[in-house]
N, C-alpha and C positions, 0 to 999 in steps of 0.2 A: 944730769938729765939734759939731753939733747934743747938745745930751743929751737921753736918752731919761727924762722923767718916770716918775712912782710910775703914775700914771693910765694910759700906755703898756702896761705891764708887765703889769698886770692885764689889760688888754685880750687881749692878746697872749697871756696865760697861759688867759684864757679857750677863745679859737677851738684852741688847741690839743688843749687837752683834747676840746671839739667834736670838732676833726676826724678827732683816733683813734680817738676810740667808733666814730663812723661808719664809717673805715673797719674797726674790729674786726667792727661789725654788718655788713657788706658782704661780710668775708670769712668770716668764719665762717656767715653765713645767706643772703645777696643773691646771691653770684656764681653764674653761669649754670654750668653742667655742662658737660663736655668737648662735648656734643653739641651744644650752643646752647641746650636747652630749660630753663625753669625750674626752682627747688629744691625737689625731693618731686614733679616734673611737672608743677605749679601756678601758675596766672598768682601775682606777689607783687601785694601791692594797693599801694596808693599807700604811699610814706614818710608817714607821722604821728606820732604821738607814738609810745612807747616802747609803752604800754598796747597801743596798735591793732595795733603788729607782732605781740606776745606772745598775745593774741588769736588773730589772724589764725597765727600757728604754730601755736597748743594744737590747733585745730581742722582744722588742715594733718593733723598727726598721728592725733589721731580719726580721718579719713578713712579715711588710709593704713593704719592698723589695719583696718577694716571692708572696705574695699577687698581685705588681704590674706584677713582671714577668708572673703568670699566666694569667691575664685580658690581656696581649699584646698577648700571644701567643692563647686566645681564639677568640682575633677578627681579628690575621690573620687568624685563620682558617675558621672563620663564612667569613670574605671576600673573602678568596678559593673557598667556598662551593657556595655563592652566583654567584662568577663568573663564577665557572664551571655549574654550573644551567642556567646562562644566554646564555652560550657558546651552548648547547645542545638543548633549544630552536630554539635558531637563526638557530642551524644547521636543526633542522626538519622540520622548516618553509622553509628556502632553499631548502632541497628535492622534495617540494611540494607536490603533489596528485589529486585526481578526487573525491575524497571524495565517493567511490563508484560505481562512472561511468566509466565505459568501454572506455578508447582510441581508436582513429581509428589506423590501422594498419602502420607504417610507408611506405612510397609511395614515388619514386622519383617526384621529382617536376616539373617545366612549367606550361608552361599554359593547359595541361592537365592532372596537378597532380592529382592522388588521396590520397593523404595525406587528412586526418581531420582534422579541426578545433581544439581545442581542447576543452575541454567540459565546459557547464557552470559553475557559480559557486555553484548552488546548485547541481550539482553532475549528471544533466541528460543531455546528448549530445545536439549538436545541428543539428538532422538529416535535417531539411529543409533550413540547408545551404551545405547541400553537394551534387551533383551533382549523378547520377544513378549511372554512372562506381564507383564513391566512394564508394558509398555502394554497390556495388557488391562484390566490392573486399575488403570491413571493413566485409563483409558477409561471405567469401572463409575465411579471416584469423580466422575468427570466430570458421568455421568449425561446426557451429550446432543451433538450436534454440529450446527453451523450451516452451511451450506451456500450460495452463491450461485452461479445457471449450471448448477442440475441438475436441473432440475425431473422428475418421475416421468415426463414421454411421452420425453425425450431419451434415446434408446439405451435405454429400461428401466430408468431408474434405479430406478424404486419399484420393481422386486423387488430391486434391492441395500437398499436403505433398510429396505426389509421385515426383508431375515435381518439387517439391521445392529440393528434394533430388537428381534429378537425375541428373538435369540441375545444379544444381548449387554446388554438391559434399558437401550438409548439412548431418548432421544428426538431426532428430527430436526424443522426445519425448514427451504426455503430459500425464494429470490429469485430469480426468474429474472430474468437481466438476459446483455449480450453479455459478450463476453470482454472487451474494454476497460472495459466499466464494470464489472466484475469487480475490476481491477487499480485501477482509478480509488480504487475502494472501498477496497479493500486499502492505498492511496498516502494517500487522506483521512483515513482514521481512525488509522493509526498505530499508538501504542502502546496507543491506548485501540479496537483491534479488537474488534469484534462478531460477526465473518464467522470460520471454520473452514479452509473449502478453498473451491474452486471448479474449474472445468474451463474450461480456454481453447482456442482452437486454435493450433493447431502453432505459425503467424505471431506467435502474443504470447509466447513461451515468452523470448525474448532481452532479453523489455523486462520481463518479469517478475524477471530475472537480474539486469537492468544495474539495475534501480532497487531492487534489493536487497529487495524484498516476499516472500518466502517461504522458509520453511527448506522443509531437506532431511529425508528418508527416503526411504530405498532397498528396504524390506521383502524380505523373506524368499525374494521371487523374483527377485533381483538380475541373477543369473547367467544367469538365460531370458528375458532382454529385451535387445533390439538395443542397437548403440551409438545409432545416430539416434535411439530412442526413450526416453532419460534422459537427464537431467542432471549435472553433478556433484554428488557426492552424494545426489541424488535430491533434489534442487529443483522438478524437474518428471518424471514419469513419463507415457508414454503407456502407455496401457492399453488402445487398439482404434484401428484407424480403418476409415473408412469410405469408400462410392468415390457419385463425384457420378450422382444419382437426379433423375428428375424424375418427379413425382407429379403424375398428371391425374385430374383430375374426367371419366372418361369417361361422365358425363349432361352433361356441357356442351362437348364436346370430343371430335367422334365418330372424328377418322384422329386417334389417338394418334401423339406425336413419338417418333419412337426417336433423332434423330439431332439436333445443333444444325443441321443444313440443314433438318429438315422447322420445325422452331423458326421460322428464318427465312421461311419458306417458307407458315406457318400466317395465320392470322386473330385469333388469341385474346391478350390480354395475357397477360404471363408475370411472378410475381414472383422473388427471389430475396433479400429484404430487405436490411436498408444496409447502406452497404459498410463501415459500420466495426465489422461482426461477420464472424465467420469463416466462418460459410456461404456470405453472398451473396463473399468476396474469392473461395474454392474456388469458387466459379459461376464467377466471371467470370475466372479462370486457367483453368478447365479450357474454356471456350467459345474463351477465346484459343488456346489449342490446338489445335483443332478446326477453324482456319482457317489454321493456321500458324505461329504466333508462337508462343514459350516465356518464359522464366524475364527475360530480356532485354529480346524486341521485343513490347511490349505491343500496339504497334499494330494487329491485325489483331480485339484484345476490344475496341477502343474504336470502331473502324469498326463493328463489328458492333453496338454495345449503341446508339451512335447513332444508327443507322438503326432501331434497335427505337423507340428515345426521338423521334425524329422525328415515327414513324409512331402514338405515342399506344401505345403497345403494351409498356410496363413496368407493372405493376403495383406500387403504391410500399408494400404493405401489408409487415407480417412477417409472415414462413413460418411461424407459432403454426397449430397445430393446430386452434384455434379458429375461425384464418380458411378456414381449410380446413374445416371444419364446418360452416361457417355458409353457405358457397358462394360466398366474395367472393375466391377464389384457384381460377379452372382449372385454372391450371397452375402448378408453384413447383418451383424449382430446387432441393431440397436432399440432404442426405448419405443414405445409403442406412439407416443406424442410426436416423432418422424418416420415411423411405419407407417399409419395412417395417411399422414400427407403425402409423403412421398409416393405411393402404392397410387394417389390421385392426380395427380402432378404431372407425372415421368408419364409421357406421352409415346416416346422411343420404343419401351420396350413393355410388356406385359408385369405387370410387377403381384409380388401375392406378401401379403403383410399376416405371420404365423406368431402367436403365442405358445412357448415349446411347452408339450405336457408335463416335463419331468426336471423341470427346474427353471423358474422364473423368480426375479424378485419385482416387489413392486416398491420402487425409490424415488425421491423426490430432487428436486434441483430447488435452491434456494434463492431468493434476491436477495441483493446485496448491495448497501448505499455505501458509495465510497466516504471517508471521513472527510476526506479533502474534497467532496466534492464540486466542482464551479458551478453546479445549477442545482441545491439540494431540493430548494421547493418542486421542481420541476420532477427531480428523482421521487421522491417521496410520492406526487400528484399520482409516477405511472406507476407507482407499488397499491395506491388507494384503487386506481381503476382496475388493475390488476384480478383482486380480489373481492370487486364490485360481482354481483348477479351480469352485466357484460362480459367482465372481464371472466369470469366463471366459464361461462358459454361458449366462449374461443375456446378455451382450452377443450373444454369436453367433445369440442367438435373437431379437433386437432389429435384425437385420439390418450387426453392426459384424462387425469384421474382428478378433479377439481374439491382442493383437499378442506374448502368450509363444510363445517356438521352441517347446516341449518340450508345449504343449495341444492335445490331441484331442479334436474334439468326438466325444461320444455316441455310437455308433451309433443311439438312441433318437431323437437328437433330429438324425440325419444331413440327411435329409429336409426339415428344416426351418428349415434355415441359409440364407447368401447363398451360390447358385451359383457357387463363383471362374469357370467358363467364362466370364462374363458381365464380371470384371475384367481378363481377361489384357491385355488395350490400355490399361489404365489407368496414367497415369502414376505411379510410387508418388514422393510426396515423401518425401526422407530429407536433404536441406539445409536444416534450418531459416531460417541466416542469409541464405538466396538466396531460400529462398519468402517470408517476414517483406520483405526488400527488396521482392520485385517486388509482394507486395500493397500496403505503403503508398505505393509508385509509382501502380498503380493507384485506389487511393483518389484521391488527392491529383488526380488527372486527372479522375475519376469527377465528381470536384464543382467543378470547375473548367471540363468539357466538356459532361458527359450532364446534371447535377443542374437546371442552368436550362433543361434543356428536357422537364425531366417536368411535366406535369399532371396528378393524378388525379381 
């Protein structure tokens, strides 16, 4: 058996000691983490001497210090920022708002406060819980109301605007525009409304409802107005209507029409303006009648207005008083509430205001408070005057049909109403949802049949 030398021994005694340090350093600092990645996250750099590892640590650790210091000082700050975020919240929610709706004016209290409610939560008051002095005086702080679709020749408005001004220290302005763009307007602007009320006819009053554009008030003559002629709540109120009129220029148009046969039957262009206001759609139902057709079978307005349109014989202008002044309208189809004035008015030329024998309706035009309104007390104030015994009297003298059960016009002013003899044929619309159908029937045909064969 070999023997093992002194020089062996030493050898041997050497690597040993070697190889534990090493693996001491291995397991105490080198071995990978449960996850594979390196010690402290850090690539190890190369084995070298003793010096390079101890190095290569000290500054492992620096890091890892600095590295934590930053991560503490970023999620104090991400928890600052979060809390100050929280803090700015809560605070804007405590401020509160109307979301758009107009407050009522501040009012001492009792039992005969006029302080307002405050408004709901979609943003439009609650005018039929306040009380008339409330709103008289939500209407003074107001100080004005805006209006779209009522300009002073329509039905008289400017004597309503008048005692709405005078009496009660408003100021008014409006726009005249149709009753769709009335609602357009009302749909566009939203919560940042500009517009007060307006006046539609009868056909827009379902789509003013379904698109949720107006609140309610029912004023103080709730009880003296038809069901057909309110809404619920008083979303929409009609206040008059009026039965279809044709106004001739009789210096230009010597056998005046009384009937839509003599219409067809004439030489003259006729206008009744576009169909997507509520005048000319009342034209052209009440024409459809007049040859047969109702609520249903349009057919016999559209044969008829076609043969107009063939013949060059529509006049495409609107029924504006203007054009009627100016002599570019012979003949215009409209409601009897702008026959009568205008027939007074128009100084130019000789004018004759006819209710046709053989088809007429007799239709309403509705008010209408925008939701968003900027002045509701104000709106509201001119819907109560409205429908006041005043407000009544304008209209009947404006040529409208003043639609409270319980009003009597005047004796004074008997004389100078619309003759009802002159209605009894008249078809009275009282189905909103059936007249609204067959006008945007009609529409929808109008410009799809007649529209490409107008020239003017």
């Amino acid at each position: 058996m070999p023997q093992r030398g002194r020089g062996f021994y030493k050898f041997d005694k050497f690597w040993l000691y070697r190889t534990g340090f090493l693996c001491y350093i291995y397991i105490k600092h080198l071995r990978p983490a449960a996850d594979g990645s390196a010690p402290n996250g850090f690539s190890r750099p190369p084995l070298g001497t003793d010096k390079t590892y101890i190095l290569w640590k000290n500054e492992t650790r620096m890091n890892k210090r600095k590295e934590e210091k930053a991560m503490k000082k970023f999620r104090t700050a991400k928890f600052l920022a979060l809390a100050l975020t929280l803090a700015m919240l809560l605070a804007v929610a405590g401020c509160g708002g109307n979301n758009g709706g107009s407050s009522a004016p501040p009012v001492s209290g009792g039992d005969n406060s006029t302080s307002a409610p405050p408004p709901a939560d979609d943003g439009a008051l609650d005018l039929n819980s306040l009380t008339l002095d409330q709103i008289i005086e939500g209407a003074k702080a107001e100080g004005q109301v805006v209006s779209v679709g009522m300009p002073d020749e329509w039905a008289d408005w400017g004597s309503l605007w008048k005692s709405v001004t005078s009496t009660y220290g408003l100021t008014h302005n409006d726009t005249d525009m149709s009753s769709s763009e009335e609602l357009q307007m009302f749909a566009t602007e939203g919560k940042a409304g500009t517009k007060d009320m307006g006046d539609v006819g009868y056909s827009f009053v379902g789509q003013a409802v379904s698109e949720d554009l107006v609140q309610g008030y029912k004023t103080s003559y709730w009880d003296a107005v038809p069901d057909w002629a309110k809404g619920e709540d008083g979303k929409w109120m009609v206040a008059y209507t009026g039965v279809t009129t044709f106004l001739v220029n009789t210096d230009q148009v010597a056998n005046v029409p009384t009937s839509w046969e003599d219409i067809r039957n004439g030489d003259y262009k006729v206008a009744l303006g576009p169909l997507s206001g509520g005048n000319a759609q009342g034209a052209f139902i009440a024409s459809n009648y007049a040859f047969g057709g109702d609520m249903e079978n349009l057919q016999p307005g559209i044969d008829f207005w076609t043969e107009m349109a063939s013949k060059g014989r529509i006049n495409t202008l609107d029924i504006t008083q203007a054009n009627f002044e100016s002599g570019e309208i012979a003949v215009g189809v409209v409601w009897s509430f702008q026959g009568t004035p205008y027939s007074k008015e128009i100084t130019q030329y000789k004018m004759s205001a006819v209710v046709p024998s053989d088809g007429a309706l007799q239709n309403g035009y509705a008010s209408v408070i925008n939701k968003y309104a900027p002045h509701p007390h104000a709106a509201a104030l001119t819907r109560e005057v409205m429908f006041s015994d005043e407000g009544q009297t304008y209209l009947a003298l404006a040529g409208a049909i003043p639609t409270r059960t319980d009003f009597k016009i005047a004796d004074e002013h008997a004389d100078k109403v619309l003759d009802m003899s002159t209605v009894e044929k008249a078809v009275v619309i009282t189905d909103a949802d059936a007249y609204s159908a067959a006008c945007e029937t009609a529409k929808t045909r109008w410009e799809e049949e007649i529209a490409p064969l107008l020239v003017q």
